[in-house]
BAKOLLUM-107475 format. One line per 10 residues: number of its first residue (from 1); for each residue y, z, x of C-alpha. Coordinates in steps of 0.25 Angstrom, whole numbers, padded with zeros to 4 digits. Example, Ala and Ser with C-alpha at 12.3 -4.5 7.8 and 13.67 -1.06 7.14 Angstrom:
2
1	-0018 0031 0049 | -0004 0029 0055
REM end
This chain:
727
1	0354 -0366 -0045 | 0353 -0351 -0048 | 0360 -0352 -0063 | 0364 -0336 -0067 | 0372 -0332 -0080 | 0379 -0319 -0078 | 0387 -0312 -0088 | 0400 -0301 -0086 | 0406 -0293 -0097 | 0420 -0287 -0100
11	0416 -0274 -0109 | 0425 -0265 -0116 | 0419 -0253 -0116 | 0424 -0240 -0121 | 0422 -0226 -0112 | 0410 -0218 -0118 | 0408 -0228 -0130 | 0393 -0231 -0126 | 0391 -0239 -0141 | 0404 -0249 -0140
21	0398 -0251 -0124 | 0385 -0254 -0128 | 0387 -0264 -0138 | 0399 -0270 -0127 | 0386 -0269 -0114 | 0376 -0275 -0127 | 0383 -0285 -0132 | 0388 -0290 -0118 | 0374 -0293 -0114 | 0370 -0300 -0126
31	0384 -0311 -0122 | 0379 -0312 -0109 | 0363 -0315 -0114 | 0368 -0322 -0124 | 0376 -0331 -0116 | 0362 -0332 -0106 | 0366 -0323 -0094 | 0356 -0314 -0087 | 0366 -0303 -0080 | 0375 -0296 -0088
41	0386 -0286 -0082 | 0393 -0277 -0089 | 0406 -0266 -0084 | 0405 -0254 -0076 | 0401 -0242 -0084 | 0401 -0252 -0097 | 0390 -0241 -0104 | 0399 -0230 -0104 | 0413 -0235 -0103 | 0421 -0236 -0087
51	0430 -0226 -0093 | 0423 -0214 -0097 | 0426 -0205 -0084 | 0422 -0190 -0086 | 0412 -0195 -0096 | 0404 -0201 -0084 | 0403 -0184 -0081 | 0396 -0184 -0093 | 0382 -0185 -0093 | 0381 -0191 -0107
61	0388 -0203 -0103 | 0377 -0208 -0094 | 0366 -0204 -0105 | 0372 -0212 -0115 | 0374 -0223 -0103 | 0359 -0224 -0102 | 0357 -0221 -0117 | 0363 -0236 -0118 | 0357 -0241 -0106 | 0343 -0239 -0111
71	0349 -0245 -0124 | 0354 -0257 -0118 | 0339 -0259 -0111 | 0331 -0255 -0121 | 0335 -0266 -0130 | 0335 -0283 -0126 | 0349 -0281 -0120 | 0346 -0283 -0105 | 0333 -0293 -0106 | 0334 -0305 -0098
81	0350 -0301 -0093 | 0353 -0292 -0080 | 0363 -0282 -0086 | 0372 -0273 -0076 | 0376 -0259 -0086 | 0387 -0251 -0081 | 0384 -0235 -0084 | 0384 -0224 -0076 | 0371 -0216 -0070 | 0367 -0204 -0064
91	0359 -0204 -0054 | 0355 -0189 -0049 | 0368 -0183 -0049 | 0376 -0193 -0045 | 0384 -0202 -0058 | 0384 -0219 -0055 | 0392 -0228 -0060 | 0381 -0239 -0064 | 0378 -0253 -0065 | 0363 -0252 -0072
101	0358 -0265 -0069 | 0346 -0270 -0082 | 0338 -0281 -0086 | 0325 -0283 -0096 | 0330 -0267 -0100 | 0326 -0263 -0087 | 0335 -0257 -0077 | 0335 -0264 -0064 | 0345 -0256 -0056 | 0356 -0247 -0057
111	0370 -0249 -0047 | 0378 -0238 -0045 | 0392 -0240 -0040 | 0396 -0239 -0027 | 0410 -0237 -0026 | 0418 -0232 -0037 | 0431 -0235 -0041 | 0439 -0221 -0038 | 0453 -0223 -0037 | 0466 -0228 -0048
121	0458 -0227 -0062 | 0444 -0225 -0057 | 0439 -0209 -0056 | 0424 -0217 -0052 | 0420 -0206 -0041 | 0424 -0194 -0053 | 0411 -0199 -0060 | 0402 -0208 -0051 | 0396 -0207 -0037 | 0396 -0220 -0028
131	0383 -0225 -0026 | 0383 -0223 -0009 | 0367 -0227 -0006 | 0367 -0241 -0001 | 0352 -0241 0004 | 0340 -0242 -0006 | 0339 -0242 -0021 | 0337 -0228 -0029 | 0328 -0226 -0039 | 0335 -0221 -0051
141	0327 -0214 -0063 | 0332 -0218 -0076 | 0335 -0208 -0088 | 0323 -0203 -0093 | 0325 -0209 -0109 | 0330 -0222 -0101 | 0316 -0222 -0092 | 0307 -0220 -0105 | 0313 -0231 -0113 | 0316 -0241 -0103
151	0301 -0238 -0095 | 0309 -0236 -0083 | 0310 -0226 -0073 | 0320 -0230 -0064 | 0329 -0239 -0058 | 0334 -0244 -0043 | 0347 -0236 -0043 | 0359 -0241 -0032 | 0367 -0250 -0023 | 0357 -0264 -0025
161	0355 -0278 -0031 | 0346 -0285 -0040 | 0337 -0295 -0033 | 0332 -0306 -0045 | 0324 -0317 -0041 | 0334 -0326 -0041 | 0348 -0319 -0037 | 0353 -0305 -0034 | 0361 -0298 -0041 | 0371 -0284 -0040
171	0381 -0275 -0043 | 0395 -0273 -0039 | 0402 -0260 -0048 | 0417 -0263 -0049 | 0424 -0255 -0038 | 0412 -0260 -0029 | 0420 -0274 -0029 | 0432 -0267 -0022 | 0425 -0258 -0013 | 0429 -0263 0001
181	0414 -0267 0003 | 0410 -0270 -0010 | 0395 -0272 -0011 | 0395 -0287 -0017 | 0396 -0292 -0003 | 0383 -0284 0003 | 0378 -0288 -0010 | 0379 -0302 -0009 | 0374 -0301 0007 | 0360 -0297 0001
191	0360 -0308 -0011 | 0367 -0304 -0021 | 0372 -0316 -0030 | 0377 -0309 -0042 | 0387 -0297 -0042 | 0389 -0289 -0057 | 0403 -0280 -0054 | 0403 -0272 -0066 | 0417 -0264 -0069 | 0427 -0257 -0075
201	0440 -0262 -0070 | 0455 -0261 -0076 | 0465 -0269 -0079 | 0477 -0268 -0071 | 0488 -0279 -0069 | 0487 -0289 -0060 | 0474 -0284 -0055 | 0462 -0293 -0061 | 0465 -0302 -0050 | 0459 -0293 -0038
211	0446 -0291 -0045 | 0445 -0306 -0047 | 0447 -0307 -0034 | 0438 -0296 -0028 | 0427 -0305 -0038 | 0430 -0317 -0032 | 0431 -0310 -0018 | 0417 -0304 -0021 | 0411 -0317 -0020 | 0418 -0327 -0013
221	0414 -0325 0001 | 0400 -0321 -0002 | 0396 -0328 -0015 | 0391 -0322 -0028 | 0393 -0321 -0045 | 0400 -0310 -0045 | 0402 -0304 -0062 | 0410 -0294 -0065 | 0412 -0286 -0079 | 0422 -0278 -0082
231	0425 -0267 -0095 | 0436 -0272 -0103 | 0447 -0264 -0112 | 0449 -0250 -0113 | 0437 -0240 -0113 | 0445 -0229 -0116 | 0455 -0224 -0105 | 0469 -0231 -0098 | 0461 -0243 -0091 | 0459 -0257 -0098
241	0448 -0263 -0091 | 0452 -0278 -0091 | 0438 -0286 -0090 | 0438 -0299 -0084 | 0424 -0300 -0082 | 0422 -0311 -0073 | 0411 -0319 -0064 | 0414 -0326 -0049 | 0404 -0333 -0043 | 0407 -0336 -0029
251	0421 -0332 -0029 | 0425 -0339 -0042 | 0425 -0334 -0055 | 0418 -0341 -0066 | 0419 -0332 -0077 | 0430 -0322 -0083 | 0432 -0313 -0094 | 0444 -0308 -0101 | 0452 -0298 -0096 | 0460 -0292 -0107
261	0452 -0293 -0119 | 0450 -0285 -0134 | 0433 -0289 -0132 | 0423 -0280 -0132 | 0412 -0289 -0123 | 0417 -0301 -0116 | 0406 -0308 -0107 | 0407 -0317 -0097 | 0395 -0328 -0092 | 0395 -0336 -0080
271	0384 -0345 -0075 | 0382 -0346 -0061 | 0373 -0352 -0049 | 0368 -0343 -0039 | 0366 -0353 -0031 | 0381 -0355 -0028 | 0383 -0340 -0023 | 0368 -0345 -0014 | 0376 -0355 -0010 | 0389 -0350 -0005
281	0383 -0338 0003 | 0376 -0349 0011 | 0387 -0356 0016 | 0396 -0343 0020 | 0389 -0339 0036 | 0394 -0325 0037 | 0387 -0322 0023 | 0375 -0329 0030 | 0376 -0319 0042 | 0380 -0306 0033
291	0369 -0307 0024 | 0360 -0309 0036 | 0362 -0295 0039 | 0366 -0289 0027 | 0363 -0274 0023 | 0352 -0275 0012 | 0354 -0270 -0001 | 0344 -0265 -0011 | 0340 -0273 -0022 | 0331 -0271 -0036
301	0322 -0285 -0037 | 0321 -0291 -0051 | 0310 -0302 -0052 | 0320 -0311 -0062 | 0326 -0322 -0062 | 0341 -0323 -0067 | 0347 -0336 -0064 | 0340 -0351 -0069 | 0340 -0365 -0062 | 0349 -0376 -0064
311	0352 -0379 -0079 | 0362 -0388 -0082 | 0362 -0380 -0096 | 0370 -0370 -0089 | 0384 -0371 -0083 | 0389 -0364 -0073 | 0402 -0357 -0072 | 0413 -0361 -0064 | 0426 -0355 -0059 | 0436 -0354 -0068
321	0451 -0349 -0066 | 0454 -0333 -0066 | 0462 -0329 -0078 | 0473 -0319 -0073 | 0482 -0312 -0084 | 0497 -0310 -0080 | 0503 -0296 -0079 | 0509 -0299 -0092 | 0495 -0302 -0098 | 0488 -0292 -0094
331	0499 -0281 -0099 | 0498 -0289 -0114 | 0481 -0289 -0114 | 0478 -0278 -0107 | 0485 -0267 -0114 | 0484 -0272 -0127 | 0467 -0272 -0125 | 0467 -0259 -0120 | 0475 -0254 -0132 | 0467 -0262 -0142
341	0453 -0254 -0136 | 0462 -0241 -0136 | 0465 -0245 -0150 | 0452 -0247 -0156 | 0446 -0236 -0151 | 0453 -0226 -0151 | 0454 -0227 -0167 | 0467 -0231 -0169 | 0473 -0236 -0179 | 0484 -0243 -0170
351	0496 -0240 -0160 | 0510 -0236 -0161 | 0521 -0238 -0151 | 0537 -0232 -0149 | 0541 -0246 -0148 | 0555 -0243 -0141 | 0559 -0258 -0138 | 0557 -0257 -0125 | 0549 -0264 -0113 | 0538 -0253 -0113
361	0535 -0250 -0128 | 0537 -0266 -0132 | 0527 -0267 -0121 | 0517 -0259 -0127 | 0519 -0266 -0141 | 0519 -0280 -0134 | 0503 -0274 -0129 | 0499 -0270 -0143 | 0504 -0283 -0149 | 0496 -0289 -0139
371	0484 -0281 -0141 | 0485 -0286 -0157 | 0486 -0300 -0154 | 0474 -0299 -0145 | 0467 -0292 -0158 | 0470 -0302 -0166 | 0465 -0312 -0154 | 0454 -0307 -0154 | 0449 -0306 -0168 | 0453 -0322 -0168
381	0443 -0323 -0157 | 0431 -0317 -0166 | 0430 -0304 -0160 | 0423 -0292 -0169 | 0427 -0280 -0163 | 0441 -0282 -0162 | 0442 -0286 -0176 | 0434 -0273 -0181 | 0443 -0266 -0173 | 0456 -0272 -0177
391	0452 -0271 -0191 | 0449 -0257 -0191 | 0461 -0253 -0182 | 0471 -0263 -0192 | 0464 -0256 -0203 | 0460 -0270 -0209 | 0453 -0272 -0221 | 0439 -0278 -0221 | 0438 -0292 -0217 | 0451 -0290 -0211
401	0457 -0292 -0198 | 0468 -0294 -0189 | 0473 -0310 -0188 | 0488 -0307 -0185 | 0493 -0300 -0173 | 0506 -0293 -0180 | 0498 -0291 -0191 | 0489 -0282 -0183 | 0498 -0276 -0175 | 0506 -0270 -0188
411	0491 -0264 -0193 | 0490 -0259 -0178 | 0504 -0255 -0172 | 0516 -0247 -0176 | 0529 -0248 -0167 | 0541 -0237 -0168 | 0554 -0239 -0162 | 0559 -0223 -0163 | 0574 -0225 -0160 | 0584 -0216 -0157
421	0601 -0216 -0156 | 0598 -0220 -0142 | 0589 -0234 -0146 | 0596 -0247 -0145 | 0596 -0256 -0156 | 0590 -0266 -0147 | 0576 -0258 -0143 | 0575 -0256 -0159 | 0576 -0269 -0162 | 0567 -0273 -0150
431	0555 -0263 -0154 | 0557 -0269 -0169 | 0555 -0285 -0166 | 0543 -0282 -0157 | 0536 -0274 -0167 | 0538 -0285 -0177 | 0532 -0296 -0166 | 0522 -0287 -0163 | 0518 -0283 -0178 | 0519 -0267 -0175
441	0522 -0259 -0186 | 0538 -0256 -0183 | 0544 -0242 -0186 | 0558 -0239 -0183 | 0561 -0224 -0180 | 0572 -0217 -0177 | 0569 -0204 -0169 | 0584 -0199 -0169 | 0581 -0188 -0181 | 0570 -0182 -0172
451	0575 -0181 -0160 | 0589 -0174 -0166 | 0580 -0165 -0173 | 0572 -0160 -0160 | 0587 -0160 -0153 | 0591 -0151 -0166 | 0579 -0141 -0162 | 0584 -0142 -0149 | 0598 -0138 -0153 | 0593 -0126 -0160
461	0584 -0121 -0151 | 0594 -0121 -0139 | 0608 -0124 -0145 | 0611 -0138 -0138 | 0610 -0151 -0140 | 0607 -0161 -0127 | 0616 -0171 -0125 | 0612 -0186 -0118 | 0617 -0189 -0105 | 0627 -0197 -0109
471	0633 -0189 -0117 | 0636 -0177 -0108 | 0622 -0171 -0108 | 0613 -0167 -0096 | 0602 -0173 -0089 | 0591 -0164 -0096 | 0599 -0166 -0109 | 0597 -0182 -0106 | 0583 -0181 -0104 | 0581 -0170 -0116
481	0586 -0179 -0126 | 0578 -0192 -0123 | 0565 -0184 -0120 | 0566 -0180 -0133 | 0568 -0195 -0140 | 0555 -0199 -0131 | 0547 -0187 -0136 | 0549 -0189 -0149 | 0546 -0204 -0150 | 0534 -0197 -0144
491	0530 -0187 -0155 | 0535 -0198 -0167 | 0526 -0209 -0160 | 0513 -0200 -0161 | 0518 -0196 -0175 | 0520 -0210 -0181 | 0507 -0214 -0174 | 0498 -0203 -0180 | 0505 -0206 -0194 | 0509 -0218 -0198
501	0496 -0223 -0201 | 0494 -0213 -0210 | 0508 -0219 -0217 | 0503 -0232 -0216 | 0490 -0228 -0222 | 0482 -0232 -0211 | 0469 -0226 -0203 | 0469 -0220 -0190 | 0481 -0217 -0179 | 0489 -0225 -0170
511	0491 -0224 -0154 | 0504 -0219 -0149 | 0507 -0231 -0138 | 0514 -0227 -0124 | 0523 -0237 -0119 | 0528 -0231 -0105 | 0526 -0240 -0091 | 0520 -0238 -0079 | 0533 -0237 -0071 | 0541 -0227 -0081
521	0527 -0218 -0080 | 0530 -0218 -0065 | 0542 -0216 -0065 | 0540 -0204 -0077 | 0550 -0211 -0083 | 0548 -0206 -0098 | 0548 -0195 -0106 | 0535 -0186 -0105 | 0528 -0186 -0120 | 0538 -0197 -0124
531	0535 -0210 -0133 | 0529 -0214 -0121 | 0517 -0203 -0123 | 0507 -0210 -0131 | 0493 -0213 -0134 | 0490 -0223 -0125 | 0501 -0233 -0116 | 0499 -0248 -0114 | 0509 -0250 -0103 | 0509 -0235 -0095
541	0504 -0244 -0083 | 0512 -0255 -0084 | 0525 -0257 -0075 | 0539 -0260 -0083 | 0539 -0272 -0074 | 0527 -0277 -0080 | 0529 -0275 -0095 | 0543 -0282 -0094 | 0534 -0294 -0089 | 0525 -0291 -0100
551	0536 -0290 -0111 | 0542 -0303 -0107 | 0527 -0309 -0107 | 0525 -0303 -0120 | 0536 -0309 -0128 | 0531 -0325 -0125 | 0515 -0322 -0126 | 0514 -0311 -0137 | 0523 -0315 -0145 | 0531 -0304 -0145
561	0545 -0310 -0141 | 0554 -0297 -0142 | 0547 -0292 -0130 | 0557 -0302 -0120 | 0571 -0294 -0125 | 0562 -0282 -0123 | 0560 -0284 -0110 | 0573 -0289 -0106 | 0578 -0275 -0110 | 0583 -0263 -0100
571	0572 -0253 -0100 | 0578 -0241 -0108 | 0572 -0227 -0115 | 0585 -0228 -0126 | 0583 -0211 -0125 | 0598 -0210 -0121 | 0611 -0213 -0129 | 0616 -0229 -0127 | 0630 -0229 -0125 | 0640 -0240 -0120
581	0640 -0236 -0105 | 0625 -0231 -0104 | 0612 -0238 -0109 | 0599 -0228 -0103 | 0589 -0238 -0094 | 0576 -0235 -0090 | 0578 -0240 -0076 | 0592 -0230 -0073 | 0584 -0218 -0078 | 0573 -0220 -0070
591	0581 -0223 -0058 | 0574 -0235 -0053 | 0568 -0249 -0059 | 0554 -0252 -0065 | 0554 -0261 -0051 | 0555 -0251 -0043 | 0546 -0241 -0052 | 0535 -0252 -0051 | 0537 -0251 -0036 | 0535 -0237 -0034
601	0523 -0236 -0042 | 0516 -0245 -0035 | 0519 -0239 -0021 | 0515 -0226 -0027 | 0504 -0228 -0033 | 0497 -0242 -0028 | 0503 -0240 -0012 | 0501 -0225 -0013 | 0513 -0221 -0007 | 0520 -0208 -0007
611	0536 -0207 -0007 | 0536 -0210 0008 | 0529 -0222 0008 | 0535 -0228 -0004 | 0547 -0225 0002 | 0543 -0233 0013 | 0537 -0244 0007 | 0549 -0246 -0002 | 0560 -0247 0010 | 0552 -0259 0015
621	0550 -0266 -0002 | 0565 -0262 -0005 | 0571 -0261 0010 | 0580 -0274 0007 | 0586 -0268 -0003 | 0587 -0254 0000 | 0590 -0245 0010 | 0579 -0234 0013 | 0588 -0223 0008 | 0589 -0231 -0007
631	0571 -0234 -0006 | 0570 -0219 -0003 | 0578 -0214 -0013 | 0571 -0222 -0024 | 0559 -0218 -0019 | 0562 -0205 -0020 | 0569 -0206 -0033 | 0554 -0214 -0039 | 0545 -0201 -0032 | 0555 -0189 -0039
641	0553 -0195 -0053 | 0540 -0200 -0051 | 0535 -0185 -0048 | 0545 -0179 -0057 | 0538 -0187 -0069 | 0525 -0187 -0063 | 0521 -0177 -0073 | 0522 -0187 -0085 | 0510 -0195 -0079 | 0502 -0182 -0083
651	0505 -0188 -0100 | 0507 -0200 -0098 | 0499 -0210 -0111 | 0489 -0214 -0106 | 0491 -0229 -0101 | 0484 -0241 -0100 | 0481 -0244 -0085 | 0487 -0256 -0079 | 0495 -0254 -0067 | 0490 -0248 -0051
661	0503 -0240 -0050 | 0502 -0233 -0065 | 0505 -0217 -0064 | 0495 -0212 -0073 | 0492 -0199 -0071 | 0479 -0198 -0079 | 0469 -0205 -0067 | 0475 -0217 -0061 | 0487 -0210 -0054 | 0482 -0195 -0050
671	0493 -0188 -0045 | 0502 -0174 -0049 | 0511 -0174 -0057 | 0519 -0161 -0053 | 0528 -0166 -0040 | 0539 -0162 -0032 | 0546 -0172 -0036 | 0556 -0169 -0024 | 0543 -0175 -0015 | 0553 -0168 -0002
681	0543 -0170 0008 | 0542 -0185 0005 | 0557 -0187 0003 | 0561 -0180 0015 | 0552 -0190 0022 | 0558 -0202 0015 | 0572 -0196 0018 | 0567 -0194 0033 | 0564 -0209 0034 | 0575 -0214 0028
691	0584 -0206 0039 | 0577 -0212 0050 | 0579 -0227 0044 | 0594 -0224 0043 | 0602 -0232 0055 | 0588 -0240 0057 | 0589 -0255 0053 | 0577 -0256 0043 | 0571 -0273 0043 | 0566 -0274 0030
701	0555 -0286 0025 | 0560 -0295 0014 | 0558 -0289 0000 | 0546 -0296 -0006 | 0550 -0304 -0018 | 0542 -0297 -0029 | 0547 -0283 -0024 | 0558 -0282 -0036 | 0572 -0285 -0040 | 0583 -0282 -0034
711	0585 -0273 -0048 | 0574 -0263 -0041 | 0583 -0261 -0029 | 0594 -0257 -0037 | 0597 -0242 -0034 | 0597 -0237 -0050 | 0604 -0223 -0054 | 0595 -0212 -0060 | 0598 -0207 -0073 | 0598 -0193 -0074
721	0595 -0195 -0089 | 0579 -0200 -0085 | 0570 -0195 -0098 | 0558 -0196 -0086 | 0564 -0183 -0081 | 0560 -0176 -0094 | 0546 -0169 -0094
REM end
């Protein structure tokens, strides 16, 4: 037996923060010496932070990258343990993205990537080049201070392996994985054992399941220990990088970290037996006959031994059963991670949410009543760093501590339910009990003073008064009147948040919390600079569909049981005047369901298809239940307001990233935001097609089951009185 203890890492790293990285790479590596391992594989770009973007540009970035390097390898970190360092390197004139692979403070070799992840979140090919050279290793000359104190000049620099005595091992950087020939299989044709993938991936629902897979995949066929290691939390942008650090050996995983977690270093050991990856290339014929003729790959030779013999002392890992998170899950853990590292390093002192009773703002409260039960979770668990950091944030006294969720949450969280002549009693009353389950410091304010006073101005300036809609007035007085109630829960937000902790006589500031969903951003269906502009937005990618499951979810597992009437609730912005025949909805003023927003955002978005298409598509998803007429006139209804309202994407609160169809404009959904919103050469074509169908009997396939319900298919009236429609 070839006995080997490898270790993986989840890191939370912070962008352009070398110190807090450092001690994260440091003390990852003391765990895994500790725990006997001789490999040791940290995140992609875990020196600098995945995030930095234009700071790669930069040249200090990759000095002080080194500058730690040599750090890391002029002290005992490295001795005896194979460590794989994400930073990246210039080489001539040309920026890497590097895995600097060390041992006994030496460099061994240094692996660029070869494909970079380009496309959705990933701006890689803005900073890096692709390593292209697939023959011989190059020499690389290090930094001259690195040289002088390390006594080395330089390095093999490229696409290889490291040959041990006993077992070879490579690199495999994160996108490489998903490459349509990823280089694990070449790899293993020349005998290589062990793959270190080294990432920075995202969290996005329903998602970790493919990267497992794509694990397993790696190594199923062709054998092999396959680590992976992962940043974890938020380091300092819209993505949550969500761990799970895991380890397969010959398709099965053995080992697996956490996923959502408030832990700095998490680091997960396996052993394993070489022997058993020997074993099953043997007995599989075509990889016999590949390896045969397989293209040789360059290698770096280390006379070193990394595995020992058979010891009964040592027990070896065994499969163990995936953990998957539901939906619901992963929108409660998440979120409320991302907004605890956002939290406590932005410096303040706590959040505070328009709490409006509704789905989406009861949503956001639901997150950060997670996020303190997790805090106090945590600190039960014995973990420093979240303890220091919810003492300084709580503003706790020396020696104390938070040991109470709702105790926490009243230090941490202000809600304000600002109501107007046109809030229902019910929505008040909602936002007040959840408060009080949640622990939030609960104000109630009515903003009807405020809002006659800028009508008052308005009146004087002009000499009118705009009436509602249903009261006689016009369609821009409709849309005047309830742009102005959103706006200024907008500026009182902002205001309360800068100063009630000065009322309160606490430190610090508090964050402004966005509570608008994925669908209504696509749609365009708020008000531009409303209570939905904020400081940051838990939910912005997040469908409506998935938070009514969350809220129902919520109300058993967190506790918080107001959440289920909250849910069962119509949808409705309260901006227009209730009367006994009239009652403003969210779905009637958009002019079609979340169902069917959910739907076009994903053909537009994850199907790339244009008016046409969708179009087409959509007659055969909803041909049993509409005519082609009815699917073209929704669709055309969807692209107007979606381009007229494109321009809100431009400002909308920056949003944590959880769904493949979100419409943020800032760099996952590049697009322009000044349309004509008439699109009349793609409507005349949808109006052409529909011509030639009419008279023509049109077979389609049974609806499949998960499609929708019959709700979606219902034909719903526009309301003229839309508040999107305001800029």
């Amino acid at each position: 037996m070839r006995l080997l203890k490898v270790a993986t890492c989840n890191l939370n790293q912070w962008a352009m923060e070398f110190e807090c990285n450092m001690k994260n790479i440091k003390a990852s590596i003391s765990q895994a010496k500790a725990a006997g391992a001789v490999i040791r594989l940290g995140p992609e770009l875990e020196v600098t932070g995945y995030g930095c973007e234009d700071h790669f540009l930069e040249l200090d970035t990759l000095t002080h990258a080194w500058e730690c390097l040599k750090e890391l390898l002029l002290g005992d970190w490295t001795d005896g343990i194979l460590c794989s360092i994400g930073m990246p390197v210039i080489k001539g004139a040309e920026r890497y993205n590097c895995q600097v692979l060390c041992m006994n403070r030496r460099i061994i070799m240094i692996r660029p990537k070869l494909w970079l992840a380009n496309d959705g979140n990933y701006r890689e090919l803005r900073w890096f080049t692709a390593w292209k050279q697939r023959g011989d290793l190059d020499e690389f000359h290090l930094p001259i201070d690195v040289s002088e104190a390390l006594s080395q000049t330089s390095v093999p620099f490229g696409y290889g392996y490291i040959q041990f005595i006993d077992t070879a091992v490579a690199v495999e950087v994160c996108e490489e994985l998903f490459s349509p020939v990823p280089p694990h299989a070449e790899l293993a044709l020349n005998g290589v054992e062990v793959f270190m993938n080294a990432s920075g991936s995202h969290h996005q629902l329903r998602k970790l399941d493919i990267r497992l897979n794509a694990f397993m995949g790696a190594t199923n066929a062709r054998g092999g220990v396959y680590m992976y290691s992962n940043q974890q939390g938020c380091d300092g942008g819209r993505l949550y990088y969500d761990g799970c650090a895991c380890i397969v050996v010959n398709g099965h995983v053995v080992a697996q970290g956490s996923q959502f977690s408030l832990k700095d270093v998490e680091v997960i050991i396996s052993q394993v037996d070489l022997d058993a990856v020997a074993s099953l290339r043997g007995s599989i014929s075509s990889f016999q006959e590949q390896a045969s003729c397989k293209v040789k790959v360059s290698s770096v030779y280390v006379p070193c031994k990394l595995t020992q013999s058979f010891n009964l002392k040592m027990t070896l890992s065994s499969p163990k059963k995936i953990m998957y998170h539901s939906p619901q899950e992963e929108i409660a853990f998440g979120p409320a991670c991302w907004l605890w590292d956002y939290l406590r390093r932005s410096g303040a002192s706590g959040f505070l949410l328009p709490l409006s009773g509704g789905a989406d703002s009861s949503s956001v409260a639901a997150i950060v009543g997670c996020m303190c039960q997790l805090v106090v979770k945590e600190i039960g668990n014995g973990d420093e760093q979240v303890k220091t950091d919810a003492r300084r944030i709580g503003n706790y006294s020396d020696g104390e501590f938070p040991t109470d969720s709702k105790e926490f949450a009243k230090r941490i969280f202000y809600t304000v339910f600002m109501g107007s002549e046109n809030s229902s009693k019910e929505t008040k009353m909602r936002a007040k009990q959840l408060a009080d389950e949640i622990g939030a410091w609960h104000l109630d304010v009515c903003i009807d003073g405020v809002v006659s006073a800028v009508l008052s101005l308005f009146q004087t300036v002009t000499g009118k008064r705009p009436r509602y809609k249903v009261d006689g007035g016009s369609n821009a007085e409709n849309l005047g009147l309830q742009n102005i109630q959103a706006r200024m829960r907008m500026v009182l937000a902002f205001m309360l948040a800068s100063l009630l902790p000065w009322v309160h006589s606490k430190p610090g500031f508090y964050l402004v919390l966005g509570s608008s969903n994925v669908d209504e951003g696509l749609r365009g269906y708020l008000t531009k600079y409303d209570c939905s502009s904020a400081d940051i937005n838990p939910i912005g990618s997040i469908s409506k569909q998935d938070l009514r499951l969350f809220l129902r979810w919520a109300a058993t597992n967190l506790g918080f049981q107001s959440l289920a009437d909250i849910e069962a609730a119509p949808p409705t912005a309260e901006l227009e005047p209730i009367r006994s025949d009239y009652t403003q909805l969210d779905e009637v003023d958009m002019g079609m369901t979340y169902e069917e927003l959910s739907v076009y955002g994903r053909m537009r978005k994850i199907f790339r298809c244009g008016p046409v298409s969708m179009f087409k598509n959509l007659c055969y998803k909803w041909g049993t239940k509409l005519s082609p007429a009815e699917v073209a006139e929704k669709v055309k209804y969807f692209f107007k307001y979606y381009s007229i309202n494109r321009h809100k994407m431009t400002v909308l609160t920056p949003s944590y990233h959880a769904e493949s169809y979100s419409p943020e404009d800032n760099r996952f959904d590049l697009r322009q935001f000044l349309y004509n919103s008439k699109w009349p050469y793609q409507f005349k074509k949808i109006d052409e097609i529909v011509d030639g169908l009419n008279g023509d009997s049109v077979a389609f396939p049974e609806e499949e089951e998960e499609a929708t319900s019959s709700q979606e298919f219902g034909v719903v009236a526009a309301n003229s009185g839309d508040p999107s429609a305001g800029l």
